[in-house]
N, C-alpha and C positions, 0 to 999 in steps of 0.2 A: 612489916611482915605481909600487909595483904598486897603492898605492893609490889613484894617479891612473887609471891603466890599469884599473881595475874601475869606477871611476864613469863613464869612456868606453863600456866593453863595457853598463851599467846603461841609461848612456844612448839607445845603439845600441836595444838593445832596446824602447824606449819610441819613439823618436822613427822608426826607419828599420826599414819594413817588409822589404825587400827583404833586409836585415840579421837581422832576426828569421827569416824563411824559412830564411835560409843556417843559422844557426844550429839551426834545428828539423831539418833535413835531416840536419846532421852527428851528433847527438846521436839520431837515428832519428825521433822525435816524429811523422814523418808514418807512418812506420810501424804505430806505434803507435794513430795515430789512422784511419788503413784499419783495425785489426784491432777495434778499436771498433766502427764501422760491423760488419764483417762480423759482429761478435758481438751488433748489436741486431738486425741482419735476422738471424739465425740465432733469437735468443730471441722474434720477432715472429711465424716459421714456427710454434716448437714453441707458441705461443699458440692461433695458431690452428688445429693439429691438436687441441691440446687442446681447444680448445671445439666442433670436428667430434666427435671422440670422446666430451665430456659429450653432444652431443644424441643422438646413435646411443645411448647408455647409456639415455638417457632414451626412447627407443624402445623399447630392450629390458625396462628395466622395467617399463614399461605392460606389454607382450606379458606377461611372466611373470605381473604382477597378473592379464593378464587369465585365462590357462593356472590361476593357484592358484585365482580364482572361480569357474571350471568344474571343477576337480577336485573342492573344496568340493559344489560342487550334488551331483557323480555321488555324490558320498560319502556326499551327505544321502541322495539319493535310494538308495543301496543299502543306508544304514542301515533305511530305509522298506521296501526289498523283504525286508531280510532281519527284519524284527519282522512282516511278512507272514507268511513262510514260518514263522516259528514260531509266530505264531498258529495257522496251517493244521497244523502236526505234535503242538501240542496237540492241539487237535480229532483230529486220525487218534488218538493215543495212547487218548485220552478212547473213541473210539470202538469200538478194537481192544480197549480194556479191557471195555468195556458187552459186547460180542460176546464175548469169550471168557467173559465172566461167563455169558451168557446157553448157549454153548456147554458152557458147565460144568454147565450149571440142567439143560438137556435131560438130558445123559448123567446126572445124578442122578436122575431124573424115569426115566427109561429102565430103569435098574438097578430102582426101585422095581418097574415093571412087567416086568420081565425074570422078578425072584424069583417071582411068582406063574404066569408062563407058563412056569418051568424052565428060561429061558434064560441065561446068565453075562454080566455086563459085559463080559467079555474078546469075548465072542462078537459083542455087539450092536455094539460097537466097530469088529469087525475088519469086519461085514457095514455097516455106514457108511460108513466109509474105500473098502473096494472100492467102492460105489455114488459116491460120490460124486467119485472118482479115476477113475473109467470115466465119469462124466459131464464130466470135465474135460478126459478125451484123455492124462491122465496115466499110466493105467496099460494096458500091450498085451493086444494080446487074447490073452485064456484065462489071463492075469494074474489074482492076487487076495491080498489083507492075509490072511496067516494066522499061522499060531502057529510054534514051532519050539524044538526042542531038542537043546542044543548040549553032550555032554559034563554032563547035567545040573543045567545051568542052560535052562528055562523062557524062554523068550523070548513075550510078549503078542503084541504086533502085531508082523509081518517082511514083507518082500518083497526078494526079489531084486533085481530090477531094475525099480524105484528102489530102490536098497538103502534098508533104511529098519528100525529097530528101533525096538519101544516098548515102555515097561510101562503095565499099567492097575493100576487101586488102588481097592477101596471107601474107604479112610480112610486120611490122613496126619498125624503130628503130629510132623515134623520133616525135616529138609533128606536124611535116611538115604535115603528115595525117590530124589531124586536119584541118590545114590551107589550104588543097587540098579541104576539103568538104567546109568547112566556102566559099571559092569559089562560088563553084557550088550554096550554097545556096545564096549567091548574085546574082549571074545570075538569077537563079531563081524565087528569090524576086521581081527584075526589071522586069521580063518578063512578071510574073502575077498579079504584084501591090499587094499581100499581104504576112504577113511572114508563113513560113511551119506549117505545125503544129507539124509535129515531123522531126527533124535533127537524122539519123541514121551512125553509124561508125560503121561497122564490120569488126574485124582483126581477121585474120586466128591462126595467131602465132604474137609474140613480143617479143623483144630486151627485156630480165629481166631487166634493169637498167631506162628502156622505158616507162614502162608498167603506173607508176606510175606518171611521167610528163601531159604523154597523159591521162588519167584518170582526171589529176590535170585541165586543157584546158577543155578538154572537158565537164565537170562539168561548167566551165565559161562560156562556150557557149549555154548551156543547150541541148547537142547534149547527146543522146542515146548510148553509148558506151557497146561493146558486144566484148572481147576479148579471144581469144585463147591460146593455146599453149603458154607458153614461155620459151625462150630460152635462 
């Protein structure tokens, strides 16, 4: 009996629509098949935000391409300014060195012509400096570079105000000069409770093997270096 009763319901199903419905209803099947539907229009939405979204992407990575091609340029380009600039700080260097050399030449040449007139390097020095520190507005009036002795230490070149200490030197053949002036500008410092405002070393002539140690100090110390002759 139930196995007749199944080839009926088999049959029902093939043969009588109206039967198949009933049966899909009870069993939920249209239910089922609404939630289908909502779930392809749901996946047909998120399709299409998604392919909104790839072209906006695609917008945006142009723009960025184009933002990294002009960073590149400015980059190139500031690589360009800055092998400029030190082309141009060679040359000054180049040049500041030819001058000080040639500044070094004079005051040697100076000295030579001092000794026969009884003048001292130290002297021709300090009457340079005032001349040419009065030609600049640097120094006030009735100001002037002179000498000073502090507790028996010998100071070459001083001023007040610009505070300013120097040593002069007919000959140097090591970096001790440095540390003769480094001195004085300790004393000096103490004396008047503030630092120089400019550290000066002028050597007449130098040790060639010298020349370049004392340069190397002196640069560390931020002292003024003006050299002569070498030998």
């Amino acid at each position: 009996m139930l196995r007749e009763l199944r080839k009926n319901i088999l049959r029902l199903l093939k043969e009588d629509e109206e039967f198949r419905y009933a049966v899909a209803g009870l069993i939920g099947l249209e239910d089922i098949r609404s939630s289908l539907k909502r779930l392809d229009d749901a996946v047909a939405r998120l399709v299409e935000t998604q392919s909104k979204v790839e072209t906006r992407l695609t917008g945006v990575e142009g723009e960025v391409k184009g933002l990294k091609d002009r960073v590149e340029r400015v980059e190139t380009k500031i690589t360009g300014v800055e092998g400029e600039v030190k082309g141009l700080k060679d040359r000054v260097e180049r040049v500041e060195k030819r001058f000080d050399g040639l500044e070094g030449a004079l005051y040697h040449g100076f000295e030579q012509l001092g000794r026969f007139a009884g003048v001292s390097l130290e002297e021709l020095v300090r009457s340079i400096m005032t001349k040419n520190m009065r030609d600049r507005g640097e120094l006030k009036e009735g100001k002037a570079i002179t000498s000073l002795n502090i507790d028996g230490e010998e100071i070459d070149v001083f001023c007040d105000d610009p505070l300013i200490v120097g040593e002069v030197t007919s000959y140097a053949d090591s970096v001790e000069e440095v540390d003769k002036l480094m001195k004085k500008v300790n004393i000096v410092r103490e004396r008047y409770g503030r630092e120089p405002a400019r550290k000066i070393l002028i050597i007449s002539s130098v040790k060639a093997d010298a020349a370049e140690p004392i340069a190397d100090k002196a640069r560390e110390y931020g002292v003024e270096l003006i050299m002569g002759k070498k030998r």
